[in-house]
C-alpha positions, 0 to 999 in steps of 0.5 A: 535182154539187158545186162547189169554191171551187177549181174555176176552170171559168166555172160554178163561177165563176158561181155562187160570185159571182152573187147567189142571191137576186136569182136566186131571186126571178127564177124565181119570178117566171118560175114564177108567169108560168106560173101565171097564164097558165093563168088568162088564156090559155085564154079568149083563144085559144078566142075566136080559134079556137086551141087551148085551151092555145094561149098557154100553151103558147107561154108555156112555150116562151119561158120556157124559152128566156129562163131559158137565156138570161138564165143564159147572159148572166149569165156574162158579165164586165162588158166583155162586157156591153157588146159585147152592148149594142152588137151588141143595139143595133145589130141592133135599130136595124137591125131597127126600120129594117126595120119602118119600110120593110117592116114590116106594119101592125098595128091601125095600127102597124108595130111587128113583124117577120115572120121563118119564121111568127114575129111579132119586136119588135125595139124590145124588144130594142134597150132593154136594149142603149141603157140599158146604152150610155147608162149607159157613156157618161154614166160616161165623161163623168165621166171624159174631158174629151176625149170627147163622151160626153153629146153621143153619149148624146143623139144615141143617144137621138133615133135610138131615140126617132125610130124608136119615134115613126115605127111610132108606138109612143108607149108604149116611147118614153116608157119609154125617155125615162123610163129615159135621163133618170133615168141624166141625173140619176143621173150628176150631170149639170148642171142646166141640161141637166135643165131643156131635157130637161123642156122637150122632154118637154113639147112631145114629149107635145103632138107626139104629142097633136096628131099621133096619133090613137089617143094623143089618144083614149086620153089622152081617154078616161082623163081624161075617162072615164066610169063605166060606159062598159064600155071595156077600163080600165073592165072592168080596174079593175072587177075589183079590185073585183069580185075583192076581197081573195081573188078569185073563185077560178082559173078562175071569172073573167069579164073574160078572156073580153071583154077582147081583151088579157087575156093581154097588157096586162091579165093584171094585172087577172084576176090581181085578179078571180081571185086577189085584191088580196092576190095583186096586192100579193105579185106587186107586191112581188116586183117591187120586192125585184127592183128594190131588190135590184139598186139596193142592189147598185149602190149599194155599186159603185165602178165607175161604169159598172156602177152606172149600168147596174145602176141603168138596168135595174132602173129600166127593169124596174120601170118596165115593170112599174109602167106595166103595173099603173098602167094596170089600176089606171086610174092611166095611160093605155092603152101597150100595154106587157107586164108582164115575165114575166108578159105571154104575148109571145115578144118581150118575154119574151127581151127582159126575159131579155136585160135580167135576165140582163146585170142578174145578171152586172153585180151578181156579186160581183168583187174590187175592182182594186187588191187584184188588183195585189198580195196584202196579205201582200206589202204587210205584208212588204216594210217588215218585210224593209227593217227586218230588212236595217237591223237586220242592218246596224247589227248588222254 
């Protein structure tokens, strides 16, 4: 099938202004997802009595399932990516509530969902829905005195960061205070409000020190860990060394096969051990062309509604991911945070489509407003037409 620039159909469209690159180095990222699930899935599921493709399997199902929904999201104008953030959010805010009251507990933590058989996240698709809603409101502070705009973005925050600490998820709630707080500073808000921001993160971090266990004894653990203490960030960072630069070859990795979450928070590390730093360093970059695409984009926009959304979620897919990685490296604590694309998780996996795909639609190329008004011609013409009526007037 063949598309013309004068085919008006919604996907002719789509694909005559969404930016193919950005697209290509998307899929790529889904396609070496697959990959490397094979390396890291099969060993996990035999320890837990699955199916040998198990993971894999489940891994290719929601790939499938995000690819869609990502292209169809990013047919989507501007206006309707924001209708989607608040119906994301609203339902999302509505499904942590759930957790809260009813959800089941799960090595300590009442994080998911339990809907036909299915285990859902809903915190992992209320991100994309507040980043988007917070970059909005803190545009419209720019450009109504009349509107509470920063007040609401404050209190949009608490209630998600409130909800995240109640499971408690302490890893999601210092990437969704990273993100909102980076949209502070990129809207050009004042100074004073960065410094009680920075004061609140402080005494944040000593709540959850001295209240939740678990986070005491990660925090511990990392800046007082020892050598050889065969831990999982141990094993993790053990495996760069042990994969070097080319690694050991697929399938002849061993740290999948003692590492609980090797399919999930550690997939980074048999990446390491199985196709080497080298692998490491083209997956890493494939993630920041991903970023800096999108931030290049948005810094060419004028809207500042769109750029600050296309500026959130490409900082809150970056971020995603560097906390990932900097957590194999031994650079972080333990957060339980997935890597986008790559992580096997159904939740996840939408949640990250949902967030590229409002990225692809907000980043298309769209004519700017003041030259759909009037076509240039007819601005060029209406003084030739007042000089000919002044000619043919002095001529008379």
């Amino acid at each position: 099938m063949r598309l013309s620039r004068a085919d008006r159909s919604r996907v002719a469209d789509w694909w005559f202004t969404v930016d193919h690159v950005l697209v290509g180095a998307i899929l790529a990222l889904v396609a070496a997802g697959l990959v490397l699930s094979l390396a890291a899935s099969p060993a996990v599921a035999l320890r837990k009595d699955l199916p040998t493709y198990h993971f894999v399997e489940r891994h290719l199902i929601f790939s499938a399932i995000g690819v869609v929904v990502m292209l169809a999201v990013s047919l989507l104008s501007p206006r309707g990516v924001r209708r989607l953030a608040l119906l994301l959010f609203g339902a999302s805010l509505a499904g942590l509530l759930v957790v809260f009251f009813t959800g089941a507990e799960m090595q300590g933590a009442r994080r998911w969902l339990s809907i036909a058989g299915h285990s859902l996240q809903p915190s992992e698709f209320a991100k994309p829905g507040f980043v988007v809603l917070s970059a909005w409101l803190f545009a419209e502070s720019g450009k109504r005195a009349d509107m509470p705009a920063v007040p609401l973005a404050i209190i949009l925050l608490l209630c998600f960061t409130g909800l995240l600490l109640s499971q408690p998820d302490v890893g999601q709630t210092l990437l969704v205070i990273a993100v909102w707080t980076s949209l502070y500073f990129l809207s050009g808000q004042p100074l004073l409000g960065a410094g009680i921001i920075a004061g609140c993160g402080v005494l944040s971090f000593a709540f959850a020190y001295s209240t939740f266990d678990h986070v005491r004894y990660r925090i511990d653990k990392f800046l007082f860990a020892t050598p050889g203490d065969f831990s999982q960030l141990d094993r993790a960072m053990r495996s760069f060394s042990e994969g070097g630069f080319l690694g050991r070859g697929p399938g002849e990795g061993v740290i999948k096969t003692v590492l609980p979450d090797a399919h999930t928070d550690f997939i980074f590390a048999v990446v390491a051990e199985e196709y080497g730093i080298i692998a490491c360093m083209v997956l890493l970059g494939l993630f920041a062309f991903i970023v800096m695409r999108a931030l290049v984009t948005a810094a060419q926009e004028s809207d500042a509604g769109i750029r600050l959304a296309i500026q959130g979620l490409a900082i809150l897919f970056g971020t995603q991911a560097l906390i990932n990685m900097g957590v194999n490296v031994g650079l972080l604590p333990a957060k339980g945070i997935t890597l986008p694309f790559i992580s096997s998780g159904g939740s996840s996996m939408i949640a990250v489509s949902l967030t590229l795909g409002m990225l692809l639609a907000l980043t298309r190329h769209r004519p700017h407003a003041t030259r759909l008004r009037k076509p240039p011609l007819l601005n060029d013409m209406a003084p030739m037409d007042q000089r000919l009526q002044t000619s043919g007037s002095a001529q008379k």
